[in-house]
C-alpha positions as CSV (number, residue, x, y, z in Angstrom):
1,X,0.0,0.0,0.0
2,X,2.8,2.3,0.6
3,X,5.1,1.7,-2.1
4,X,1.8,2.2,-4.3
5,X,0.7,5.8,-2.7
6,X,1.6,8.3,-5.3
7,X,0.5,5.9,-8.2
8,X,-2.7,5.0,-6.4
9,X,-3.1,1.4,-8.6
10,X,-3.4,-1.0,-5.7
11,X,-6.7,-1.8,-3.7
12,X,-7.7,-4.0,-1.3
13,X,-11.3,-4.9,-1.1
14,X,-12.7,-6.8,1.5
15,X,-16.2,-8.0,2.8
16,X,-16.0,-6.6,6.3
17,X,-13.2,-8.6,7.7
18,X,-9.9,-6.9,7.2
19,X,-9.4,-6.7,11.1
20,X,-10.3,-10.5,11.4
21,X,-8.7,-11.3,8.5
22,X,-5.1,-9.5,10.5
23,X,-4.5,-7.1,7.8
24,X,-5.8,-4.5,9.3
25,X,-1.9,-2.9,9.6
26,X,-2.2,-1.4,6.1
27,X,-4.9,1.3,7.9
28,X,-1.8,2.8,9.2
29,X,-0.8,3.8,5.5
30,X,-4.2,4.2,4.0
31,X,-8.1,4.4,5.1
32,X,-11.1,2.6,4.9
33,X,-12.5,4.5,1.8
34,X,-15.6,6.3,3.0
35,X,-16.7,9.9,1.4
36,X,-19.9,11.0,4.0
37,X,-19.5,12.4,7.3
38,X,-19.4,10.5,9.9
39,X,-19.4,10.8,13.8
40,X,-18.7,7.8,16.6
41,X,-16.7,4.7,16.4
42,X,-16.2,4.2,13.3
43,X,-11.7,4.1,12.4
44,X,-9.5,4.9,9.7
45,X,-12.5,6.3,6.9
46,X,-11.2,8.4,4.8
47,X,-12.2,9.9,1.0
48,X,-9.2,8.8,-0.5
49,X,-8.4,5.6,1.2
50,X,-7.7,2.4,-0.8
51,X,-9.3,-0.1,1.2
52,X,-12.8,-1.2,0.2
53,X,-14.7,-2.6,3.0
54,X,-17.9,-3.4,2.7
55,X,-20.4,-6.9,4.2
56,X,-21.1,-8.0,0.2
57,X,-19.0,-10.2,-1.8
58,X,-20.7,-9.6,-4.6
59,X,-20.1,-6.1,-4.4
60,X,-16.7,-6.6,-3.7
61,X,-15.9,-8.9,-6.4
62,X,-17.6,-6.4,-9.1
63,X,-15.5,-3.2,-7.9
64,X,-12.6,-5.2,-8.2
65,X,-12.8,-7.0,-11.7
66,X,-13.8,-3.5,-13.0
67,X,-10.7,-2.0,-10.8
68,X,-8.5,-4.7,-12.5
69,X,-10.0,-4.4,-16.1
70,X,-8.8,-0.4,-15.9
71,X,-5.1,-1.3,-15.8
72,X,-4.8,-1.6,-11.9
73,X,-4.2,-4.0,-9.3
74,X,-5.4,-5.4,-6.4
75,X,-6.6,-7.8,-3.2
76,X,-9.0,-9.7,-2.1
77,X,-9.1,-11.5,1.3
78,X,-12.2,-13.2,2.6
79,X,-13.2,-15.6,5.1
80,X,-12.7,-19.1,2.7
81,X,-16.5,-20.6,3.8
82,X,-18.2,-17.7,2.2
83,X,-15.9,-16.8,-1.0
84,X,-18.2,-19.4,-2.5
85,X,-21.0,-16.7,-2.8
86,X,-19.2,-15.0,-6.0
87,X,-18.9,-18.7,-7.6
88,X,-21.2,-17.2,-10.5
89,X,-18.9,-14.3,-11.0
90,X,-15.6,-16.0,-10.8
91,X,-17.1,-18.2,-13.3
92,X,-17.7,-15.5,-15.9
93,X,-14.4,-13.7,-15.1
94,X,-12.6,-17.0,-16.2
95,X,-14.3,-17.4,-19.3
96,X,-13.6,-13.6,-19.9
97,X,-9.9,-14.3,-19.4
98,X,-10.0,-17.5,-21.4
99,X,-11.3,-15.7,-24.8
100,X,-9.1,-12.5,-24.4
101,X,-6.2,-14.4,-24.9
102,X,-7.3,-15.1,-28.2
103,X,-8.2,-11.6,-29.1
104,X,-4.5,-9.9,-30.3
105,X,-5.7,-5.9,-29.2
106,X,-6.3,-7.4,-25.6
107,X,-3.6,-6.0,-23.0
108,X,-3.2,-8.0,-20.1
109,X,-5.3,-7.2,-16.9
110,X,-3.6,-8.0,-13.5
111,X,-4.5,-10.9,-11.9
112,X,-7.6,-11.2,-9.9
113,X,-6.1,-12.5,-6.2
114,X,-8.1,-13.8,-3.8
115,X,-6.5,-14.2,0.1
116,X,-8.6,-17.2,1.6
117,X,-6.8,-16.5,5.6
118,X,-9.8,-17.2,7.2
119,X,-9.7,-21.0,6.6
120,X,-12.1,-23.7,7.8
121,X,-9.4,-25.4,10.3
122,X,-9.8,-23.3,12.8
123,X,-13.3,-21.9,12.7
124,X,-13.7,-23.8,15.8
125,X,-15.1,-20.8,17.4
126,X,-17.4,-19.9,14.6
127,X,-18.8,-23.7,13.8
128,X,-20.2,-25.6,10.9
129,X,-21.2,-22.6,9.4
130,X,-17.6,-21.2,8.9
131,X,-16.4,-24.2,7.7
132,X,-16.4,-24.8,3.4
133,X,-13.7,-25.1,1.0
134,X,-15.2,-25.7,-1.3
135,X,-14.3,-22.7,-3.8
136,X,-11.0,-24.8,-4.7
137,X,-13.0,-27.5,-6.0
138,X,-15.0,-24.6,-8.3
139,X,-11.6,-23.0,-9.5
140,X,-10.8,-26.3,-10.3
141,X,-13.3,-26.7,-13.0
142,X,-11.3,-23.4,-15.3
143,X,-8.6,-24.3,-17.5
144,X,-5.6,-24.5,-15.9
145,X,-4.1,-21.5,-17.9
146,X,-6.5,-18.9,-16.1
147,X,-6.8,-20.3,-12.7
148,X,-4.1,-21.3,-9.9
149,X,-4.5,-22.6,-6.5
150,X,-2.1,-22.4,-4.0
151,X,-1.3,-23.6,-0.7
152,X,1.8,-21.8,1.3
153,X,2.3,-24.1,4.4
154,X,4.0,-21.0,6.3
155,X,4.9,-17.5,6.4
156,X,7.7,-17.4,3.9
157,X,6.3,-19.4,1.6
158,X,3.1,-17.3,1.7
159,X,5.0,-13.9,1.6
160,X,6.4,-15.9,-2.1
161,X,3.5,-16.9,-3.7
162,X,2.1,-13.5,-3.0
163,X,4.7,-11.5,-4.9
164,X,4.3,-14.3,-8.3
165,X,0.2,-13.8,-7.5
166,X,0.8,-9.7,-7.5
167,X,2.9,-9.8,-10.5
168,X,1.0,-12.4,-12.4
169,X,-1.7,-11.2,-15.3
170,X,-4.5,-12.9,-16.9
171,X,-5.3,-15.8,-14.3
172,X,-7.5,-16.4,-11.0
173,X,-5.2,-16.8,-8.1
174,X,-6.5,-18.3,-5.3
175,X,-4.3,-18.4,-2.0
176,X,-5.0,-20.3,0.8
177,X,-3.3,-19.1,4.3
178,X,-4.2,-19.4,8.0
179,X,-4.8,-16.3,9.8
180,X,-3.5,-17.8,12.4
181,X,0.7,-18.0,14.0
182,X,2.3,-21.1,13.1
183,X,5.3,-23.5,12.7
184,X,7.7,-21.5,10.3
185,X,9.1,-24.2,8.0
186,X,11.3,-22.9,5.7
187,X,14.0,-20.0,5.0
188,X,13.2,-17.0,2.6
189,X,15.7,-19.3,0.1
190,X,14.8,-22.1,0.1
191,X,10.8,-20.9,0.2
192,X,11.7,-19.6,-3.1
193,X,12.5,-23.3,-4.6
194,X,9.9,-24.9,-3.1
195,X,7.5,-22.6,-4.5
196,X,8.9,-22.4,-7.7
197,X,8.5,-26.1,-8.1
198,X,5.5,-26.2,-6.7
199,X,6.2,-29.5,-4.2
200,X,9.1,-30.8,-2.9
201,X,10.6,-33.8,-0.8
202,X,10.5,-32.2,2.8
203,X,12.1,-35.6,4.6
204,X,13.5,-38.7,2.8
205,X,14.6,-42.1,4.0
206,X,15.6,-43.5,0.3
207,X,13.5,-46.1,-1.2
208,X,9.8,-45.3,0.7
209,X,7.6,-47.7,2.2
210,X,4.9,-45.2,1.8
211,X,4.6,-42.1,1.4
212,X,2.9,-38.8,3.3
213,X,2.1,-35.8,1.3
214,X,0.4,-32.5,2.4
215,X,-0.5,-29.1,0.9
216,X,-2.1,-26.4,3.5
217,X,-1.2,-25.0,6.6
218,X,-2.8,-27.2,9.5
219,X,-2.7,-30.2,7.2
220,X,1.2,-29.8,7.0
221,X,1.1,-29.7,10.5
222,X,-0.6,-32.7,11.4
223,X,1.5,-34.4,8.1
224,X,4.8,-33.9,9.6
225,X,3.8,-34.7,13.1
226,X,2.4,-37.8,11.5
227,X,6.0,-38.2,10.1
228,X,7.1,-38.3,13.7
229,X,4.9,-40.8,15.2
230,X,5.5,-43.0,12.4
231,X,9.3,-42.8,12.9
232,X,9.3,-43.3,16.6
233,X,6.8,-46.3,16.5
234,X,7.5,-48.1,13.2
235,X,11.6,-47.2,12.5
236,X,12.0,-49.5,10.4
237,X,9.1,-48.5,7.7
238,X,10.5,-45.7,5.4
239,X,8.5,-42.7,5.3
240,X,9.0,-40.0,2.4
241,X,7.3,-36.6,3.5
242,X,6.4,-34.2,0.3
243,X,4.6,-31.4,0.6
244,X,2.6,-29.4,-1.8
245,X,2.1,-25.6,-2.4
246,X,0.7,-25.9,-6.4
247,X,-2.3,-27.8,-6.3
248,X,-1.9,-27.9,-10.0
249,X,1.4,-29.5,-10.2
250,X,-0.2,-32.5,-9.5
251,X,-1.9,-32.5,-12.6
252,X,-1.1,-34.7,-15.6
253,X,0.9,-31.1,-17.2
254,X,2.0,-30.2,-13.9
255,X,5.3,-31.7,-12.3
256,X,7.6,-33.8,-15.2
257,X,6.7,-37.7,-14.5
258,X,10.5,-37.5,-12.9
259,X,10.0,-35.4,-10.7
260,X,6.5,-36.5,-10.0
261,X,8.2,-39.6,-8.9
262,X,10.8,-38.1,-6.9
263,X,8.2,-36.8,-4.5
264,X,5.3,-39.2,-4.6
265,X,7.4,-42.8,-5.1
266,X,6.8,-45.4,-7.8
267,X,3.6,-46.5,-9.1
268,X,3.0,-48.9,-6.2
269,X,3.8,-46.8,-3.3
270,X,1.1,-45.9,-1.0
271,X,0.5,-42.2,-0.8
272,X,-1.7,-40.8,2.5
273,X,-2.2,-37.5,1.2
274,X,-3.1,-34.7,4.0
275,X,-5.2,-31.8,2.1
276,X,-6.8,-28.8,3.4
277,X,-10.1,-29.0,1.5
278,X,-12.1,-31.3,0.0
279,X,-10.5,-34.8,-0.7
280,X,-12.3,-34.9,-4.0
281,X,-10.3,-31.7,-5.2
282,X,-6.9,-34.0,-5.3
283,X,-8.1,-36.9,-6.5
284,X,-9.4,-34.5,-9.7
285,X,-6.0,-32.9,-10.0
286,X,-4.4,-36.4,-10.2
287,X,-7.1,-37.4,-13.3
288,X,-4.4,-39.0,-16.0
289,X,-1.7,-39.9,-13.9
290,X,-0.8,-43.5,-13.6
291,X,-2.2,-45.1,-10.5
292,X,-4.3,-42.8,-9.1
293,X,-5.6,-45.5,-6.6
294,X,-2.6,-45.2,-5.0
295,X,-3.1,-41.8,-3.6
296,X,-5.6,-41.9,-0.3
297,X,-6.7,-38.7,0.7
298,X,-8.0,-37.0,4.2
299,X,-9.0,-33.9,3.8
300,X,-12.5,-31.8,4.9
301,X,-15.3,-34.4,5.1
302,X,-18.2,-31.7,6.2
303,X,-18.1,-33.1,10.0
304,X,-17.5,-30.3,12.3
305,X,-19.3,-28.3,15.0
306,X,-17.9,-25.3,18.1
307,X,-15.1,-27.7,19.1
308,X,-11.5,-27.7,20.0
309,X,-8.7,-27.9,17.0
310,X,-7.7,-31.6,17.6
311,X,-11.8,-32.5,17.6
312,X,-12.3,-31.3,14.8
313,X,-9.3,-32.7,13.0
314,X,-10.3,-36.2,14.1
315,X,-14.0,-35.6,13.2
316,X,-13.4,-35.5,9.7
317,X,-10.0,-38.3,10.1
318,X,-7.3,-35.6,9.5
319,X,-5.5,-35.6,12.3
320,X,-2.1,-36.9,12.8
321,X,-3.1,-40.1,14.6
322,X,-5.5,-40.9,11.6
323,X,-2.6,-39.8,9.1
324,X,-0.2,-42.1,10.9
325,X,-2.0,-44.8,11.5
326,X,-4.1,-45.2,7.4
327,X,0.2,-45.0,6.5
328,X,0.8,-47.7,8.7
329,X,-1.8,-50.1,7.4
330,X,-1.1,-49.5,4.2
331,X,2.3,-50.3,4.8
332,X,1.6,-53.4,6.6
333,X,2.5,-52.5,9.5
334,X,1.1,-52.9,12.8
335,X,0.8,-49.9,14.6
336,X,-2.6,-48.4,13.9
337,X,-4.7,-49.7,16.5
338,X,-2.2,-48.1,18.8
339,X,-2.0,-44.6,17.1
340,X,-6.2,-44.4,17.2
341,X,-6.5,-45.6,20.7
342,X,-4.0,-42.8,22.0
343,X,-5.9,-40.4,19.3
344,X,-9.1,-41.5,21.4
345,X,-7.5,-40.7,24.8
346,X,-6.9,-37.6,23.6
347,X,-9.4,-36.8,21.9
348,X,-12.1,-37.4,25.2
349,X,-9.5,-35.7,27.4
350,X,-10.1,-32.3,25.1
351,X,-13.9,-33.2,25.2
352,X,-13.6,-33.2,28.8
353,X,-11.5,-30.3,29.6
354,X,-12.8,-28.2,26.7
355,X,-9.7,-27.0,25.2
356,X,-6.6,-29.7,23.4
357,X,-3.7,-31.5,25.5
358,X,-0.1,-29.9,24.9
359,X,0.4,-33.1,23.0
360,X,-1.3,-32.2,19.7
361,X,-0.3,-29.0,19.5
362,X,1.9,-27.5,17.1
């Protein structure tokens, strides 16, 4: 916002939530644009600010695909469940995109970025109702040259996959990032390669046994604690751990059948694949690539309620006790029964207590 003050080609429109959202820092360069007078609590309105706050998606949506079609450039973060209510518009925006690129007097327009940081993980607070991720699996259905999803598992890799969304043209970015403080994975470097791949082999024990994959935030969590259980119960199996920022690179056209190899093992390795949305979003990226079966996925099952973290991670069987133990079986090893009963122990000791044991946290 500040580096764009004199050119004034940046926005950031927003349905209501910037503070929830924890962006709310960029009211210290610009306001909340707002041209009547106004008197009692209401912060940081101004007539020329550059943030666009207002309770209707739709609204926000259509500001912003005008804003962009002018030459300019901009943001949209929302809470992820309710994104979903502009499916109709994204939908026509995509197919705009898709036919301009045939027309040759067509400039490129900046891409349109959405910011889903409001994710349904840890909407434990907010319930059933703030839980939907299901505007991945709409995304999905564009052609791959318009649309992008993307899934930073921390702060550096989000702060890199903002700056290509930013600088991109002609495409639907959609970022997925929790609002929330978390385990910081990776240096500025090496955030850079990983992204620029797209997924990468985050732990490696040569030849796997099976493999566990992940692409989100909490889901990378739960993945490489997973990793852990698995190497202090079962040392002997040997457990790959890849994890996944480009949803799309798992696609047929995505990552080169080499390297698609490197992180997800041969054609009969078991992959237990952690995803943040719906499980049905990967196994349609993976269409056309040999031995799909192979790839079992946990992801959001629409089970959830006001709960702890940890319940609702084992509600819908994503947590890292559900993780570990589907590897192990799948493996043929036997430690599962053991993971779930301790996932069980702790599961009722949250139910009691009404808040998660030190032991599942991050």
């Amino acid at each position: 916002m500040a580096a764009t003050e004199d050119r004034r080609d940046f926005r950031i429109v927003c349905p209501d939530e910037l503070a929830s959202n924890k962006l709310d820092e960029v009211l210290t360069v610009t306001g909340r644009a707002f041209t009547r007078d106004f008197q009692g609590y209401s912060e940081h309105l101004s007539p020329d600010g550059r943030v666009l706050e207002v309770l209707s998606e739709h609204f926000c949506q259509g500001v912003l695909q005008g804003y962009l079609l002018t030459g300019r450039h901009g943001l949209f973060p929302c809470y992820e469940a309710f994104v979903s209510i502009v499916d109709g518009m994204v939908n026509q925006h995509a197919k705009f995109l898709t036919m301009a690129r045939d027309v040759p007097w067509r400039e490129p327009v900046a891409s349109l970025n959405y910011l889903l940081t409001s994710e349904g993980w840890r909407q434990e607070h907010n319930g059933y109702s703030h839980q939907g991720p299901g505007f991945i699996n709409n995304v999905l259905t564009k052609k791959a040259a318009v649309s992008r999803i993307f899934l930073p598992p921390d702060a550096n890799t989000l702060l890199v996959t903002l700056r290509e969304c930013l600088a991109s043209t002609g495409r639907i970015n959609v970022v997925v990032a929790s609002k929330h403080e978390g385990p910081q994975w990776l240096d500025l470097d090496a955030a850079r390669r990983h992204c620029a791949a797209g997924a990468g082999v985050w732990q490696d024990a040569g030849e796997p046994g099976v493999v566990l994959a992940c692409a989100g935030g909490v889901p990378t969590v739960e993945t490489v604690a997973a990793a852990r259980l698995l190497r202090e119960r079962a040392p002997r199996l040997k457990v790959r751990l890849t994890n996944v920022t480009d949803l799309l690179c798992l696609a047929p056209d995505g990552l080169p059948d080499d390297e698609f190899a490197r992180c997800f093992g041969g054609d009969d390795v078991p992959v237990v694949f952690g995803f943040h949305g719906y499980p049905s979003a990967v196994h349609i990226t993976l269409h056309g690539r040999p031995r799909p079966d192979r790839f079992h996925v946990h992801g959001y099952r629409e089970e959830g309620t006001t709960t702890t973290p940890f319940d609702l991670l084992v509600s819908n069987e994503m947590s890292r006790y559900d993780l570990a133990a589907d590897a192990a079986r799948r493996a043929g090893v036997d430690v599962a029964d053991d993971l779930l009963a301790e996932r069980d122990r702790l599961l009722e000791q949250a139910r009691r207590d009404g808040q998660d044991p030190p032991e599942v946290g991050a």
